[in-house]
N, C-alpha and C positions, 0 to 999 in steps of 0.2 A: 125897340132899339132904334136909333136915332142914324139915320142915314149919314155919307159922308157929303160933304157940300162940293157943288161941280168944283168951284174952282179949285178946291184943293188937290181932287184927281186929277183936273187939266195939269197944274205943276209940278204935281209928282210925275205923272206920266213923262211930261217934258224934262224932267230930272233923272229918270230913268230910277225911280223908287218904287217899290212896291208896296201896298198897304195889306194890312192883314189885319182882319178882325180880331177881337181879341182876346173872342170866346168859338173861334174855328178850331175844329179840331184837325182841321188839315195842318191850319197854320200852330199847332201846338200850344194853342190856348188854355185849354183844359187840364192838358199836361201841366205846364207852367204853374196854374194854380195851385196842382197836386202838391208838386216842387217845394210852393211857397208855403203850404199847409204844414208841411213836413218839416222846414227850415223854422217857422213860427211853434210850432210844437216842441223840436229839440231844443232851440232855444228858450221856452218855456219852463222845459222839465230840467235842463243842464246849465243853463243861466252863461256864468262864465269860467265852470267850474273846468278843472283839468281832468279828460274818465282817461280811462285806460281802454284795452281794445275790449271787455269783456261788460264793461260798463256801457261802449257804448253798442253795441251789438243789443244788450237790453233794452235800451233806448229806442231803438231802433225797433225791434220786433212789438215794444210798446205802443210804438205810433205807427205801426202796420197794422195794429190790431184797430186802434181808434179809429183807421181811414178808411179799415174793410168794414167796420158795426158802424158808417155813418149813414144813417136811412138816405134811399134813392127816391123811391116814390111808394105810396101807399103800395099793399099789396090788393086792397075790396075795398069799397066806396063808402060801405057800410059805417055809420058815426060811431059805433061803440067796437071795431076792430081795427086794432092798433098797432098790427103788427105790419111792418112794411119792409120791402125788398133793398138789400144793402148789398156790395159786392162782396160781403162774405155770402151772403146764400146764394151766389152766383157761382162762387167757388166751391162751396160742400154742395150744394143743392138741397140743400135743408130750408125752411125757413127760421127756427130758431138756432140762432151763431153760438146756445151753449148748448148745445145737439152736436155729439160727436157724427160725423160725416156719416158712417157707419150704422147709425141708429135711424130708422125710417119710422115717420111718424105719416099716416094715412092723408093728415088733414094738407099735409103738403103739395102731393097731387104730382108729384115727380112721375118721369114715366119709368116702366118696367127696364129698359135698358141700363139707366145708371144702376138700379139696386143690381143688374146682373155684373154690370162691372165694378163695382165694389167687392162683390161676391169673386170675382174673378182673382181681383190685386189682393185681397183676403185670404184666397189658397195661395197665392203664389208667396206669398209673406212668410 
């Protein structure tokens, strides 16, 4: 990543501007991008079309689903395992996203605490 050049910090500084990277997640970079993925997607799938509220809540839960199943990083280094960590396995703790939450599969390696609170929200249901 490409440093900023003094003198442009010296003038912002003297301007009384702040700079902010533009993949900081202080500065709401990452956020931003999410934002933008979302806007590029609805506009994508809905073009210029007029929805109603129930079409677009569709929509929406459409490309919730896209932005939770988009791989994060490998899960094993291993070439011929292809399965990789997305913020849907973060959320069920599963590693496969068409694995109800509920359904525990060994090779996952989750610890014994969630299965008990699943178990828990499961009687109280």
């Amino acid at each position: 990543m490409e440093s900023i050049p003094d003198s442009l910090v010296a003038t912002s500084e003297r301007r009384g501007v702040a700079l902010q990277s533009p993949l900081s997640p202080s500065s709401g970079g990452v956020w931003e991008i999410l934002v933008k993925l979302v806007k590029k997607m609805l506009h994508s799938l809905a073009g210029k079309r007029a929805l109603d509220d129930e079409a677009i809540h569709s929509l929406l839960v459409e490309v919730e689903n896209i932005l939770n199943n988009r791989p994060l990083t490998p899960v094993s280094d291993h070439p011929l395992d292809f399965s990789v960590l997305t913020p849907a396995s973060l959320l069920t703790g599963t590693l496969d996203s068409c694995v109800p939450a509920d359904v525990f599969i060994e090779a996952d390696g989750f610890r014994r605490l969630w299965r008990s609170v699943q178990l828990l929200l499961e009687k109280m249901g």
